[in-house]
Every structure is written in C-alpha cells, then in structure tokens.
Rosetta silent file (secondary structure, phi, psi, omega in degrees, C-alpha in Angstrom):
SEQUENCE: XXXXXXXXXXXXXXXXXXXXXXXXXXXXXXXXXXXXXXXXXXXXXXXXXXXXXXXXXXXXXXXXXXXXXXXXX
SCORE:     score description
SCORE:     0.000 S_00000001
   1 L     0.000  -63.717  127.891  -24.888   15.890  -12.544 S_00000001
   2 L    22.436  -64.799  158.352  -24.162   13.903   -9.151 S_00000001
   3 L   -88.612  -82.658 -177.718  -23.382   10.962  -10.657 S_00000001
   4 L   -20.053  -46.917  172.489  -20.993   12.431  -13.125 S_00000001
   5 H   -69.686  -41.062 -154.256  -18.804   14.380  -10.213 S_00000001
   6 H  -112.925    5.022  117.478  -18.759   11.370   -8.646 S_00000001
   7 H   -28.468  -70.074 -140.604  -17.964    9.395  -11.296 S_00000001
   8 H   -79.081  -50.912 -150.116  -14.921   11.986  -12.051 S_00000001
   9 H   -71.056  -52.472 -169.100  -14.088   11.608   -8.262 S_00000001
  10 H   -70.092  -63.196  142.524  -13.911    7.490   -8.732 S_00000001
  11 H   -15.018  -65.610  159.122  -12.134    7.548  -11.213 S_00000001
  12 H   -49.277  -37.585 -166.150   -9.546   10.138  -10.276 S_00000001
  13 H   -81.696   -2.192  169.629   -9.135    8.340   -7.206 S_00000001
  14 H   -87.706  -52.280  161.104   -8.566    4.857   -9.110 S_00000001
  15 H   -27.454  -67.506 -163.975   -5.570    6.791  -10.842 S_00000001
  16 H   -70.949    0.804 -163.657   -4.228    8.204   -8.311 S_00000001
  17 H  -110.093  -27.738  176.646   -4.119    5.063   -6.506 S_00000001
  18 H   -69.211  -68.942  174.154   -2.687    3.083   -9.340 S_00000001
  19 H   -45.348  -21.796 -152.169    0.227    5.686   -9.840 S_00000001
  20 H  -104.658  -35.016  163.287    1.004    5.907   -6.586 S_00000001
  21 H   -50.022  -42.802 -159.212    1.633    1.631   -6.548 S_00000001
  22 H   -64.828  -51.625 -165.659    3.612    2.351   -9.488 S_00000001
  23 H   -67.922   -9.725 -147.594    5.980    4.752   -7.600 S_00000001
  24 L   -67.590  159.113 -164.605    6.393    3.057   -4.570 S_00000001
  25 L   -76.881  173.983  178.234   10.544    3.148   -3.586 S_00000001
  26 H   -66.528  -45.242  167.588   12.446    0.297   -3.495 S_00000001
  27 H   -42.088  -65.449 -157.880   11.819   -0.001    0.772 S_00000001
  28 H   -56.176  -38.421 -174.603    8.130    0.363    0.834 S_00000001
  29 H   -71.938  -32.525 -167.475    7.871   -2.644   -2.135 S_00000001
  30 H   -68.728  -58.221 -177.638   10.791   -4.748    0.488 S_00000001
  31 H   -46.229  -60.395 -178.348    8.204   -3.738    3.094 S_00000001
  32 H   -48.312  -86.016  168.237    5.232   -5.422    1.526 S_00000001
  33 H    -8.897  -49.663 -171.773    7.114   -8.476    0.436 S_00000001
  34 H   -77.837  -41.559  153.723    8.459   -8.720    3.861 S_00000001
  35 H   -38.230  -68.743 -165.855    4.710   -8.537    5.393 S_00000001
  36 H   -49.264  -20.347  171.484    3.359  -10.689    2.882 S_00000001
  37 L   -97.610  -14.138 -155.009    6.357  -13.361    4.307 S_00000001
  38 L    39.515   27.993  149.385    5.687  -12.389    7.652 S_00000001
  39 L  -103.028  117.715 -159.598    9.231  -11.584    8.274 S_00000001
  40 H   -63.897  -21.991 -167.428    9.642   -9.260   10.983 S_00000001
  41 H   -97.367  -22.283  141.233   13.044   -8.402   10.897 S_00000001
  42 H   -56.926  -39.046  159.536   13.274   -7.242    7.297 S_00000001
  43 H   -46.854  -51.633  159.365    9.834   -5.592    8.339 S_00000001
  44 H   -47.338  -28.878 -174.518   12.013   -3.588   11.133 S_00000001
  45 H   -92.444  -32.692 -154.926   14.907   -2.906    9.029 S_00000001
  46 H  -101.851  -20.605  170.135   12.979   -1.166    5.698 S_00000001
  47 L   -71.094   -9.291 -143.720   10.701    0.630    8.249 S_00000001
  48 L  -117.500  -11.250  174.076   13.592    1.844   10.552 S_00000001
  49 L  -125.215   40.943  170.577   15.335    3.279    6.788 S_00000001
  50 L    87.072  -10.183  179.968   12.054    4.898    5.748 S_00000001
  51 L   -45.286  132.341  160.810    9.865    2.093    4.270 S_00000001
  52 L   -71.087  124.798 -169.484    6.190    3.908    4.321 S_00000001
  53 L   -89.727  -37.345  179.686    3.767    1.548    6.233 S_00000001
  54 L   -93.808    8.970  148.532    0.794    3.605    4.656 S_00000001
  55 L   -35.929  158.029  173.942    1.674    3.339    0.828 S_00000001
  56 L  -138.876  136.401 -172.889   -0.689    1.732   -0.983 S_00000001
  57 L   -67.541  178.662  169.699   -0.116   -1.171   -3.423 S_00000001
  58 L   -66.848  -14.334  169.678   -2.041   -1.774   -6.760 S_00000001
  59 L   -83.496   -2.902 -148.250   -4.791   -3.911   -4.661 S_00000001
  60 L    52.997   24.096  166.737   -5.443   -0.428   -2.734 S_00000001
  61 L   -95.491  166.492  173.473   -3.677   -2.141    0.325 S_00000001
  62 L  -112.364 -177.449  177.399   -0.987   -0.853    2.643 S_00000001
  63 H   -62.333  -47.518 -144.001    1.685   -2.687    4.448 S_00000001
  64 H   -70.883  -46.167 -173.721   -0.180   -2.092    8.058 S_00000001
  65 H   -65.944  -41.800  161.872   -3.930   -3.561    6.541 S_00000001
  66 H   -39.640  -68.003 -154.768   -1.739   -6.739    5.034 S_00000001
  67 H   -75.893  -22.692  166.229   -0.065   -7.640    8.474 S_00000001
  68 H   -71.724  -44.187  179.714   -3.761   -7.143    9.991 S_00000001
  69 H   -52.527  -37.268 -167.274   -5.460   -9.153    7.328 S_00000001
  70 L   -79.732  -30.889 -148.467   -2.698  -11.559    8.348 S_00000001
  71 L  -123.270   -5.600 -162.646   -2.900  -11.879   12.028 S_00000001
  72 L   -96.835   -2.893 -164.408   -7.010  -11.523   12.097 S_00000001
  73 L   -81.543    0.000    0.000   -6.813  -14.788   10.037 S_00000001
C-alpha cells in the first residue's frame, strides 16, 4: 500500500513538473537560455521584467541551480 501512494506521489510529481516546463512564459525560457550562455545582462533584464529564477525546466532544473552548476564547475 506504501509503495503504491508513493508511486502515485512520483508520478504526480513527474507531471506536474513536466507541465509546469511546458508553461514556462516567454522571460523565464530567455532566462534559462541566457544562464545557459552565461550572459548576465539579458540575465538582469528578464529577471528585472519578471523572469522566475525558480521555474523549473523539463530536466527538473531552475535558472538559479544552472548558474550554480555553472560556476561550481
């Protein structure tokens, strides 16, 4: 029984994480794309006109764990 809710949970939470990549606005995808370039000043601009730093992409990443991922490298 255990395993099944928690199945149900893994699953939901694999959904929800896929739709929510799907949705992302036009900023928040300029944000990633601008991490993923390391260019800060498009980073500054789509955050300073709402870009979400904590969306999460279709990898389950955000902007802010990319630009960490980035700099611990």
């Amino acid at each position: 029984m255990a395993l099944a809710a928690l199945a149900l949970v893994m699953s939901t939470s694999a959904s929800s994480m896929a739709q929510q990549a799907q949705d992302l606005d036009s900023l928040t995808q300029r944000l990633f794309t601008a991490v993923r370039a390391n260019d800060i000043a498009t980073v500054r601009l789509v955050l300073t006109n709402g870009a979400d730093p904590m969306a999460i992409d279709a990898n389950g990443q955000t902007p802010a764990g990319i630009a960490i991922d980035r700099r611990v490298r």
